[in-house]
GUVOTOR-625487 format. One line per 3 residues: number of its first residue (from 1); their letters; for each residue x, y, z of N, C-alpha, C. Coordinates in Angstrom, 1 decimal. Example, Ala and Ser with C-alpha at 12.3 -4.5 7.8 and 13.67 -1.06 7.14 Angstrom:
<rs>
1 = as = 13.2/-5.7/7.8/12.3/-4.5/7.8/13.2/-3.3/7.8 | 12.8/-2.2/7.1/13.7/-1.1/7.1/12.9/0.0/7.9;
</rs>
This chain:
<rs>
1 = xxx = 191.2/106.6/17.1/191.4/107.9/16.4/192.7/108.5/16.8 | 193.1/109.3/15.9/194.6/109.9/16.2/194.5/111.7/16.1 | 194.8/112.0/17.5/194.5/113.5/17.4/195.7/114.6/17.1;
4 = xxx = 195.8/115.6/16.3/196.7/116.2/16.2/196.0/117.4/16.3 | 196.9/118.7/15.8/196.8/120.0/15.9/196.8/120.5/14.2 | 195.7/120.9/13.6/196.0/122.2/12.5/194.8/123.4/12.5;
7 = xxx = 196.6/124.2/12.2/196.6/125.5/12.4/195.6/125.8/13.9 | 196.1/125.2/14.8/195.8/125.4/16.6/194.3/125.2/17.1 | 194.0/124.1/15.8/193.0/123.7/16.1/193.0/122.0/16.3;
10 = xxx = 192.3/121.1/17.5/192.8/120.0/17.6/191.5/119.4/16.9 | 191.7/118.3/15.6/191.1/117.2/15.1/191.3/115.6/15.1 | 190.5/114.9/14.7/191.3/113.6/14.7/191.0/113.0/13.3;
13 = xxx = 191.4/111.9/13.3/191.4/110.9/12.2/191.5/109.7/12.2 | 191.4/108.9/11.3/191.5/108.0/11.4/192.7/107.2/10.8 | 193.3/106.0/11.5/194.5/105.6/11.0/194.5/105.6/9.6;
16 = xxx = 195.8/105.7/8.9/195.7/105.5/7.5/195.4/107.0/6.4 | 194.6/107.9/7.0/193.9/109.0/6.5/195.4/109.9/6.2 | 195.4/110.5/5.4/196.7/111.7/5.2/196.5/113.4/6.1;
19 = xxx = 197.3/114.1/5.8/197.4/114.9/6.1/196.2/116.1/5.5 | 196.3/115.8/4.4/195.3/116.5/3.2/193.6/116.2/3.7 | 193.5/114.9/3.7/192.1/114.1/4.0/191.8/114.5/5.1;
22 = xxx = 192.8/114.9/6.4/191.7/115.4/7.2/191.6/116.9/7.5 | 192.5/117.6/6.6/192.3/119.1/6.8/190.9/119.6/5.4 | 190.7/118.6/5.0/189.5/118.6/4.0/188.5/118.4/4.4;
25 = xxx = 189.1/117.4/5.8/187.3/116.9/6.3/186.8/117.8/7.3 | 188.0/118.6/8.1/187.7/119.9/8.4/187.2/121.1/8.1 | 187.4/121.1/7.0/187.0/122.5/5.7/188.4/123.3/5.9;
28 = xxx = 189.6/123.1/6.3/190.8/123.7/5.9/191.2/123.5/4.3 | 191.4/124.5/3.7/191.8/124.7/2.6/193.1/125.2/2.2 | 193.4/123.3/1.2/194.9/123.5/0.9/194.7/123.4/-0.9;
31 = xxx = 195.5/124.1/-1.4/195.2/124.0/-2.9/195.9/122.8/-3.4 | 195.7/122.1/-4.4/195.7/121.1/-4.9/195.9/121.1/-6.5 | 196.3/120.3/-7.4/196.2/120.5/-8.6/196.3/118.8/-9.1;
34 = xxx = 197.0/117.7/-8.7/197.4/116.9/-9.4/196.7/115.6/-8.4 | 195.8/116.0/-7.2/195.1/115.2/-6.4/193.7/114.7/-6.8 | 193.6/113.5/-6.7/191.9/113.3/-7.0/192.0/112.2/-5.8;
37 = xxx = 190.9/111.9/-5.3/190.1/111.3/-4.4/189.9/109.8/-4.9 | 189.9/110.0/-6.5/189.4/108.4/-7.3/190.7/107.8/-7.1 | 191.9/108.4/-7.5/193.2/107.6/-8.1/194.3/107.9/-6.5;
40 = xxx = 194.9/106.9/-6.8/196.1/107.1/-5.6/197.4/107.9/-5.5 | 197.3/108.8/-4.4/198.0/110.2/-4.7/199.3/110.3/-4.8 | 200.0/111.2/-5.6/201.7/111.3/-5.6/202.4/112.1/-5.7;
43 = xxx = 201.7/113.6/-5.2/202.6/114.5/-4.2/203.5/114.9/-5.6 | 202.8/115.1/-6.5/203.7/115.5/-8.0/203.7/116.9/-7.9 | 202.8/117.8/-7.7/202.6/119.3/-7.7/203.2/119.9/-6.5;
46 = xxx = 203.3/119.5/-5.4/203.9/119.7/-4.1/202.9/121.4/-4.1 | 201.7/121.7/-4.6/201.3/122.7/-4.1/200.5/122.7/-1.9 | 200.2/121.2/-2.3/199.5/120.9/-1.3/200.5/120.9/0.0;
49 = xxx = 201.8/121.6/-0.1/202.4/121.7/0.9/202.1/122.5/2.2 | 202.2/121.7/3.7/202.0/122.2/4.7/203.2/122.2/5.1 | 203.2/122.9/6.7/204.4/123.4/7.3/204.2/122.4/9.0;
52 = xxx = 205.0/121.4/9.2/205.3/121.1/10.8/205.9/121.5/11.9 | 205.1/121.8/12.9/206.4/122.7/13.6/206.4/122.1/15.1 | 208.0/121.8/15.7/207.4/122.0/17.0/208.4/122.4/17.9;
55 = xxx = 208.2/123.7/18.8/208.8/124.9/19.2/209.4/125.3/17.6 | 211.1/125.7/18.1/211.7/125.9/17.1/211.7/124.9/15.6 | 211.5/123.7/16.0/211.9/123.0/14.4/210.7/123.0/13.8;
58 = xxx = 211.0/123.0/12.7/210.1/122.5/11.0/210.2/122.0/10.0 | 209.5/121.6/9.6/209.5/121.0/7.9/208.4/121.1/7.2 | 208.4/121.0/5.9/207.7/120.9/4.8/207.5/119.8/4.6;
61 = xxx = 206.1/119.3/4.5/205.9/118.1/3.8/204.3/118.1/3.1 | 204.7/117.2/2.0/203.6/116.6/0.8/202.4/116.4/1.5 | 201.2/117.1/1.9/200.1/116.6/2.6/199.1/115.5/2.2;
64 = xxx = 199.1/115.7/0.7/198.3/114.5/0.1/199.1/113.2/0.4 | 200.2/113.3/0.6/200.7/111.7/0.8/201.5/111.8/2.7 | 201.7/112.5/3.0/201.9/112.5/4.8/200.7/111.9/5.3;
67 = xxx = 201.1/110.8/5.8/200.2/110.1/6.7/200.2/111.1/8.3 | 199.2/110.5/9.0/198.9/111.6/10.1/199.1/111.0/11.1 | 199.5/111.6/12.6/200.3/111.0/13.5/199.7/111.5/14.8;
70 = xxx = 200.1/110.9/15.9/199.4/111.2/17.0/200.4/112.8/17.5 | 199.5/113.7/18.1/200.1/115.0/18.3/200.9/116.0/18.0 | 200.9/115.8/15.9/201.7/116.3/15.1/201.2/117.9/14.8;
73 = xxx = 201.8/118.9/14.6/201.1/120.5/14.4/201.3/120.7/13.4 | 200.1/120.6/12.4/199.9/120.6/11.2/199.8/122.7/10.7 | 200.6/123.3/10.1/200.2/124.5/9.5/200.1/124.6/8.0;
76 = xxx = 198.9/125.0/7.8/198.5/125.1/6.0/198.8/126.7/5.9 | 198.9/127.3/6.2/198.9/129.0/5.5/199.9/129.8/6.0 | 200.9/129.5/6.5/202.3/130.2/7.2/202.8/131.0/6.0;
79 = xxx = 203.7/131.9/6.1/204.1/133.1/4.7/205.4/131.7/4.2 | 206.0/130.6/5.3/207.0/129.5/4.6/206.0/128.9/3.3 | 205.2/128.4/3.8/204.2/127.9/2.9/203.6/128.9/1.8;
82 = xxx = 203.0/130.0/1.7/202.6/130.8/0.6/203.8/130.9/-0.2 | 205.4/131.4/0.4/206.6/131.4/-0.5/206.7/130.4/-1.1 | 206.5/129.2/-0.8/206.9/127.8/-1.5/205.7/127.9/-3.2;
85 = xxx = 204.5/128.2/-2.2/203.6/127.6/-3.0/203.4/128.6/-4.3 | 204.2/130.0/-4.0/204.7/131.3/-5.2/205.7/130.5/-6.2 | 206.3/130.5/-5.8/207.3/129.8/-6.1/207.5/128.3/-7.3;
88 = xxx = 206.1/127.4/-6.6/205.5/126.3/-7.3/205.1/127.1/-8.7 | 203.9/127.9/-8.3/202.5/128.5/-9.4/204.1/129.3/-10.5 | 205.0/130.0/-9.9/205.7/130.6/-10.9/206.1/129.4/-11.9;
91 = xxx = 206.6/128.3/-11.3/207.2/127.9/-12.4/206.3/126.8/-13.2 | 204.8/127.0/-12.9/203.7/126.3/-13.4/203.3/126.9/-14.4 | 203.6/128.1/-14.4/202.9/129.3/-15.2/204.0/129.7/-16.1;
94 = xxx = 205.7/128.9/-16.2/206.4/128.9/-17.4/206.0/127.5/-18.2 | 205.9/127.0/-17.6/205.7/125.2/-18.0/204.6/124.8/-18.8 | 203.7/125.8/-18.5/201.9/125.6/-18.9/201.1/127.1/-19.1;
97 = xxx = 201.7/127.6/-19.3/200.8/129.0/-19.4/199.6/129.4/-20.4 | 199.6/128.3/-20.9/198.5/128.6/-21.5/196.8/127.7/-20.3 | 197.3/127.2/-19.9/196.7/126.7/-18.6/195.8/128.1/-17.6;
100 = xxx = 194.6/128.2/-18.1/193.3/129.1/-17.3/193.3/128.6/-15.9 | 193.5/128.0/-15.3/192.9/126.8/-14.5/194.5/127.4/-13.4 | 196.0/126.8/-13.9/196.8/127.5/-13.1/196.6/128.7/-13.3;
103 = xxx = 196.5/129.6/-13.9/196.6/131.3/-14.3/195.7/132.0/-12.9 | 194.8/131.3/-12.8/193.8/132.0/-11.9/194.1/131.1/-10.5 | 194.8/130.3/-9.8/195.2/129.9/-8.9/196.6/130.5/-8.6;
106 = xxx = 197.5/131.3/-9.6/198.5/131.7/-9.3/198.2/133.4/-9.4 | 197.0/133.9/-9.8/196.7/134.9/-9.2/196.3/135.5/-8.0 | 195.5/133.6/-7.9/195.0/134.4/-5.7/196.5/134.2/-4.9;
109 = xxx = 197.2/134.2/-5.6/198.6/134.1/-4.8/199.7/135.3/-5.2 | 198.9/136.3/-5.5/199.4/137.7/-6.4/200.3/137.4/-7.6 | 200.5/136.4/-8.4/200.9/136.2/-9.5/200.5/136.6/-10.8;
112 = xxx = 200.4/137.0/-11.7/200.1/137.5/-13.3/201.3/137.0/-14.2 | 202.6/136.9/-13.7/203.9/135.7/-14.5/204.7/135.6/-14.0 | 205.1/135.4/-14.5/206.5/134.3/-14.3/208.1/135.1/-14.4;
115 = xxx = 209.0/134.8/-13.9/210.4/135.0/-14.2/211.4/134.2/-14.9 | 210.4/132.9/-14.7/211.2/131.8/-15.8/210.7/131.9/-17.2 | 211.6/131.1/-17.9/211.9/131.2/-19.3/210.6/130.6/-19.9;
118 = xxx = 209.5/130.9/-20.6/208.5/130.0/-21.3/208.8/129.8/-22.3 | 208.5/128.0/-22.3/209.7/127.1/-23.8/207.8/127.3/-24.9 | 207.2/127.3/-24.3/205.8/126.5/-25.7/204.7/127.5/-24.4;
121 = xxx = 204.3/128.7/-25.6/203.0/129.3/-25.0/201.6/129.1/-24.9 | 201.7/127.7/-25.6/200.4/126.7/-26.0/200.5/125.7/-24.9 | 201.5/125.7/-24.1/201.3/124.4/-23.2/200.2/124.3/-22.0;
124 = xxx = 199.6/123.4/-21.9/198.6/123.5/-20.9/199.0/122.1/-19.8 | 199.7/120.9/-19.7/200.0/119.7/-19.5/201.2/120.1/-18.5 | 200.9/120.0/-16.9/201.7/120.3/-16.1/202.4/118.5/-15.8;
127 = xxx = 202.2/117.6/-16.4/202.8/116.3/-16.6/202.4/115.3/-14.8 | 200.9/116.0/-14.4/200.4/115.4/-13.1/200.3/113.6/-12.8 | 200.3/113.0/-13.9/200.2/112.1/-14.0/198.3/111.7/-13.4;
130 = xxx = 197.7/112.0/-13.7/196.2/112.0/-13.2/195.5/111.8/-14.2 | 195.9/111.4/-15.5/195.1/110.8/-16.7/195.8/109.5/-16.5 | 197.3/109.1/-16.5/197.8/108.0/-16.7/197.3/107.3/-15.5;
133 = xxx = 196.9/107.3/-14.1/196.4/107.0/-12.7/194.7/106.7/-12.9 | 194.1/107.6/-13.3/192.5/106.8/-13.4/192.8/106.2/-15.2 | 193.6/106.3/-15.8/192.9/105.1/-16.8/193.4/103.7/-16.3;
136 = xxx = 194.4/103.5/-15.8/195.2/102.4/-14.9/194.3/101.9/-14.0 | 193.9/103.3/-12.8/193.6/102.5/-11.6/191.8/102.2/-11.8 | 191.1/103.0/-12.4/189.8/103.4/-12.7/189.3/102.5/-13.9;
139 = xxx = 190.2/103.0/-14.9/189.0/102.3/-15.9/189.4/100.9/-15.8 | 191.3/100.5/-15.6/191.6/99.2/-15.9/192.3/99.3/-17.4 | 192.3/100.5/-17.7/193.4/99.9/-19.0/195.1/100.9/-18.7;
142 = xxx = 195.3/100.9/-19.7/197.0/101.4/-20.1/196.7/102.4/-21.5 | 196.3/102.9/-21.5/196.0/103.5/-23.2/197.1/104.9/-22.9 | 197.3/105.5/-21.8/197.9/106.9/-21.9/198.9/106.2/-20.7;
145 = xxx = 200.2/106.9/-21.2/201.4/106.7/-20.4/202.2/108.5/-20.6 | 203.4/108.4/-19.9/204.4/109.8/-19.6/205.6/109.0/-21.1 | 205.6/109.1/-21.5/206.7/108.9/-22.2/208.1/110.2/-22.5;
148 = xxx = 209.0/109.6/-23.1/210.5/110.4/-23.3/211.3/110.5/-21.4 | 211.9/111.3/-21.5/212.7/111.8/-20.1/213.1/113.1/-19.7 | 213.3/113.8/-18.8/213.5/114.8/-18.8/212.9/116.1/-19.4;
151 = xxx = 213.7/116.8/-20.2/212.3/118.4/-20.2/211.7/117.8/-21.8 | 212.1/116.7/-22.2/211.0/116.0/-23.6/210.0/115.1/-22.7 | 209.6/114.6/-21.6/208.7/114.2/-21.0/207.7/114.7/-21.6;
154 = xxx = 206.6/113.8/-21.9/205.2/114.4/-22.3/204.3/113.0/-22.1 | 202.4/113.8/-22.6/202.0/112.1/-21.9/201.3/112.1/-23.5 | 201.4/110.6/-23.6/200.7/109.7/-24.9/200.7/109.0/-24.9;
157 = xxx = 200.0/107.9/-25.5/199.9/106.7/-26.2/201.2/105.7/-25.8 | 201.1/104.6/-25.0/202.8/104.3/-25.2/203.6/104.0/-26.6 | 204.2/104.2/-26.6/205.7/104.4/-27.9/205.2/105.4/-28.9;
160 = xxx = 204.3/106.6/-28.1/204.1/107.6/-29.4/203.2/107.0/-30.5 | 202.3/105.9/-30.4/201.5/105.8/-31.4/200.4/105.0/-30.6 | 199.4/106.1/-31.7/197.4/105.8/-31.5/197.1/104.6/-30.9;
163 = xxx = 196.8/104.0/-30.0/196.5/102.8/-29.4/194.9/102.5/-29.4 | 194.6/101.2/-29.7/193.0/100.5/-29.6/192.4/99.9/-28.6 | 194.0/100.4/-27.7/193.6/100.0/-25.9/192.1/100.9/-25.5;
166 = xxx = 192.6/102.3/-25.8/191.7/103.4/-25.4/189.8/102.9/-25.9 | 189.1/103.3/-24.9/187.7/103.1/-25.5/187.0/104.1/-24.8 | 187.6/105.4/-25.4/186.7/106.7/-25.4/186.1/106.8/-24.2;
169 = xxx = 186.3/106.5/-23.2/185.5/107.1/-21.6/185.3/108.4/-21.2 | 186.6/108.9/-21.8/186.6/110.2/-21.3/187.1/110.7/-19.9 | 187.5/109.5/-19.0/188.0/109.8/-17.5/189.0/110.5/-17.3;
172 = xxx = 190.5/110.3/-18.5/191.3/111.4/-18.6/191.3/112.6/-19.0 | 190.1/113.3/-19.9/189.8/114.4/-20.0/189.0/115.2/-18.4 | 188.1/114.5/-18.3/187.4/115.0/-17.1/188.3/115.4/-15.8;
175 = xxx = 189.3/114.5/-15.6/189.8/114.4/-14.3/191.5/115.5/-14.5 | 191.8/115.9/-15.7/192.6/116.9/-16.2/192.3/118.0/-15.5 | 193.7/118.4/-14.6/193.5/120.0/-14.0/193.8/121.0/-14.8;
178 = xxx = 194.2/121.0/-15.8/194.4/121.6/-16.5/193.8/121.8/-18.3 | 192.8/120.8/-18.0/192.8/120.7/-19.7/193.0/120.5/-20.4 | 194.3/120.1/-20.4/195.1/119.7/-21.3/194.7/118.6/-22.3;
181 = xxx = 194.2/117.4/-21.3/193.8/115.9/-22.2/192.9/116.6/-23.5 | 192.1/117.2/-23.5/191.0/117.7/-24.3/191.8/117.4/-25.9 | 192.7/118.5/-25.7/193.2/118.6/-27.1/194.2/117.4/-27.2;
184 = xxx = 194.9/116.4/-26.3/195.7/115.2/-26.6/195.2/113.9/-26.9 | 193.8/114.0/-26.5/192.8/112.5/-26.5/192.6/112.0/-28.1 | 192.8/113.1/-29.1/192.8/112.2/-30.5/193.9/111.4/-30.8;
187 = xxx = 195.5/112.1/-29.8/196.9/111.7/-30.6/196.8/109.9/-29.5 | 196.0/110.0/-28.7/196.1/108.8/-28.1/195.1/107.4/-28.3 | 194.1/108.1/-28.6/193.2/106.9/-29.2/193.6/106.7/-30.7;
190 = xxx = 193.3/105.7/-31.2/193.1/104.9/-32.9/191.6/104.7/-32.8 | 191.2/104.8/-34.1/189.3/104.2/-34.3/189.6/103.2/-34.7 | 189.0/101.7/-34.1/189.3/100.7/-34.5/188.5/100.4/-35.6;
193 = xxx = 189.6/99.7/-36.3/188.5/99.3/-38.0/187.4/99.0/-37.7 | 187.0/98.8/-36.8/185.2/97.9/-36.7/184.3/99.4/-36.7 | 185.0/100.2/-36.6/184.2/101.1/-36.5/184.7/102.8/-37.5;
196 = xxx = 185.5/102.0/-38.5/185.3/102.6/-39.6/184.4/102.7/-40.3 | 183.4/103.7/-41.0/182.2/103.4/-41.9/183.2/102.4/-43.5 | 182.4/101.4/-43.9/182.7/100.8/-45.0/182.1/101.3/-46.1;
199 = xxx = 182.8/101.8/-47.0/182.2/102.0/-48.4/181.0/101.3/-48.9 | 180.2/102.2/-49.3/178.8/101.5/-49.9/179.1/101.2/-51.4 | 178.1/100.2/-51.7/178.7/99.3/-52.8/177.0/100.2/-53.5;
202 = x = 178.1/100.1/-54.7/176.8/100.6/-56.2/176.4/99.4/-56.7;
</rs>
C-alpha cells in the first residue's frame, strides 16, 4: 500500500490507483465532468485539478490521470485550485452554454457567465471525448469519432456521414455530461435497410 497525505489527512492505496480514485475512495470531493469509471481516463476537462505542495513548492496536476506516490501532499480545495477550476467552468460556459449540467456546477463556484465570447448558444458538447471512449472501449465498436481540427472540432459519425456501425445502445447518450449526445445520436447512426418497413403489396 502507498501512503500519502490529502488535504492533511493520511490515506493509502494501492499501486496503480490515481489521484482521483483514492480521494473518492475517501469521500473527498473533486468535480469531474469528462471522467467515468467504465472508460479510461484523459484528463480532457482539467476540472479535476488538485494542488501538490511541499514546504514552499507546487504544482497542478490532472488527478484523474496522476498516479499516486509514496508521501505525496495531495490538496483538492486551495483558493490556487478554486481560481483554476473558475476559470475552466468560465470558458465551459462560452463553449457550451446551453449545457444545464455545466450551468449549475459553475454556479457552486459563484458563476452565472462568462467573459468570453459565445460562438453557438445552442451548444451543449464540451468535446470530452466520453461517448467516443465507451463506444470503443465498452461496446467494441467505432460508430462516433471527434472529427475536423481546431475550433471546427466536433463529434460524429467518422467522415461526417450516418454509419451502420452504430446499434442503438445508447452508452454514448447515457454516459454524456452534458447531454449533448441526445440530440447528435440521429446524425450518427443510419437505419439499416433490414430494418426499413417494406412497402406492402396490393
Amino acid at each position: 500500500m502507498i501512503t500519502f497525505q490529502i488535504d492533511n489527512h493520511t490515506v493509502q492505496a494501492k499501486a496503480g490507483w490515481t489521484v482521483l480514485e483514492t480521494a473518492r475512495h475517501y469521500g473527498f470531493e473533486i468535480p469531474t465532468l469528462c471522467h467515468h469509471e467504465a472508460v479510461t481516463p484523459s484528463g480532457a476537462c482539467r476540472l479535476c485539478m488538485v494542488e501538490l505542495r511541499d514546504g514552499d513548492w507546487s504544482k497542478l496536476v490532472a488527478s484523474c490521470i496522476y498516479p499516486v506516490a509514496e508521501g505525496i501532499n495531495v490538496h483538492t480545495d486551495t483558493e490556487r485550485i478554486r481560481n483554476v477550476r473558475r476559470w475552466i467552468l468560465e470558458m465551459l460556459l462560452s463553449e457550451c452554454p446551453a449545457s444545464k449540467q455545466i450551468q449549475d456546477l459553475a454556479a457552486r463556484y459563484g458563476l452565472k457567465q462568462t467573459r468570453f465570447a459565445i460562438e453557438n448558444p445552442d451548444e451543449e458538447c464540451m468535446l470530452c471525448g466520453l461517448c467516443t471512449r465507451v463506444c470503443e472501449e465498452v461496446v467494441g465498436l467505432a460508430a462516433i469519432s471527434t472529427v475536423d481540427r481546431g475550433v471546427h472540432k466536433k463529434v460524429g459519425a467518422p467522415f461526417l456521414r450516418p454509419t451502420e456501425v452504430c446499434v442503438a445502445c445508447g452508452c454514448c447518450v447515457t454516459i454524456c455530461p452534458t447531454n449533448a449526445m441526445q440530440s447528435r445520436i440521429d446524425a450518427v447512426r443510419r437505419v439499416p435497410a433490414t430494418a426499413v418497413t417494406a412497402p406492402t403489396s396490393k
